[in-house]
N, C-alpha and C positions, 0 to 999 in steps of 0.2 A: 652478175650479181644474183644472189638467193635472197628471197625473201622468208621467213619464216612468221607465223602469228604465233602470238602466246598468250592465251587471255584477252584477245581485243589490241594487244600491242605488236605493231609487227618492225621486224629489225632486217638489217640488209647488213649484208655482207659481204666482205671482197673477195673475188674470185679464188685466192688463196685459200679462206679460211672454207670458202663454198665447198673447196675438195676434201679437206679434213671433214666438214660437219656431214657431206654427204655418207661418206665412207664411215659415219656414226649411225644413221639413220637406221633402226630397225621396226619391224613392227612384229609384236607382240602375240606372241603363237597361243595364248591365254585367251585375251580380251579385244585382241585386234587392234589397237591402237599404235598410231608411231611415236617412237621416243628416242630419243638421242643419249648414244652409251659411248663412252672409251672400251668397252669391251666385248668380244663377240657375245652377249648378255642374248637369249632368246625371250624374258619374257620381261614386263613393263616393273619399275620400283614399286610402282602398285601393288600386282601380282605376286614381287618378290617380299613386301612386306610382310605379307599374310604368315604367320606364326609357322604354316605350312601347305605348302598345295594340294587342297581337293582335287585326285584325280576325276575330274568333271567328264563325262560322257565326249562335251566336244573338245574338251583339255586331247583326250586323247584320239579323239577323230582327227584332231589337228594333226596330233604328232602320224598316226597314223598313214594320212593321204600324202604328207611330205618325202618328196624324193630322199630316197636311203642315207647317200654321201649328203645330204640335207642335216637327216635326223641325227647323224653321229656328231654332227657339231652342237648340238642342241644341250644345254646347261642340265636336262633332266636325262639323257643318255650319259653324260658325262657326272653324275652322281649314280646311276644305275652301274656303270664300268667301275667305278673308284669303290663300291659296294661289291663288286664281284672280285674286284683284286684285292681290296680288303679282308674277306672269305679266301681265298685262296691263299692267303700270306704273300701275296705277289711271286707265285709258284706257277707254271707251270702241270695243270691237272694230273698230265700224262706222263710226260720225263723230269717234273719237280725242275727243268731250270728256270733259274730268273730271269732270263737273258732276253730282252724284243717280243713283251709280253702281248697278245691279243685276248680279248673279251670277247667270243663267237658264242652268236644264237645256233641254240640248239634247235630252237623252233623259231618261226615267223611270228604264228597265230597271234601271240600275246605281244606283239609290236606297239611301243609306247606305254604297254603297263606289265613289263617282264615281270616275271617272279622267278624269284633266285634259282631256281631252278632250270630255268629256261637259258641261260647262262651259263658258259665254261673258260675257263680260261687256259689259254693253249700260248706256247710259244708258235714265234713263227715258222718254224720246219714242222711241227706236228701240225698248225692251223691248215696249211697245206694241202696236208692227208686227208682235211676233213671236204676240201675241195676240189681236188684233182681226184681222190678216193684210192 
């Protein structure tokens, strides 16, 4: 059984539902706080209310210190790529194809507050090049 409080009320639940509501549970790269999502969601309704995210000094300390295959899951890398293949026309920088497109940092430094520049977009046989060399 889980227990969960909400407000002073706390509820239990069956082991069944305990595996779904854990495999919801996230806490909130924003404000710290845990909240329970159907979706790989990184930051709290709270957070996501806000008209628009102030990139906040620990907003991006947070993203910052988070392990890499961490941060690419993260809903604010995941508007940062959709902004860069948006810019791109979903192309290709180098050989213009469509085809198995990646988003590669050009640079580290600016991890968690890229600027469009810091950004290319490569398919995957040129992304390649940029790491094998």
């Amino acid at each position: 059984m889980i227990q969960i409080k909400i407000r002073n009320l706390k509820f239990l639940f069956s082991s069944k539902l305990q595996d779904l509501i854990s495999s919801r549970i996230r806490r909130c790269i924003c404000c710290s706080k845990l909240f329970v999502t159907p979706y790989s969601a990184d930051l709290c309704s709270l957070c996501i209310s806000n008209e628009y995210i102030e990139l906040t000094e620990q907003y991006i300390q947070n993203l910052r210190t988070m392990p890499y295959t961490e941060y690419l899951q993260t809903t604010h890398w995941h508007f940062k790529r959709s902004d860069a293949l948006r810019r791109s026309k979903h192309r290709c920088q180098l050989c213009n194809s469509t085809k198995r497109l990646d988003v590669h940092h050009r640079t580290y430094e600016n991890l968690g507050n890229e600027e469009p520049e810091d950004l290319i977009v490569l398919c995957r046989k040129c992304h390649k090049h940029f790491h094998v060399g």
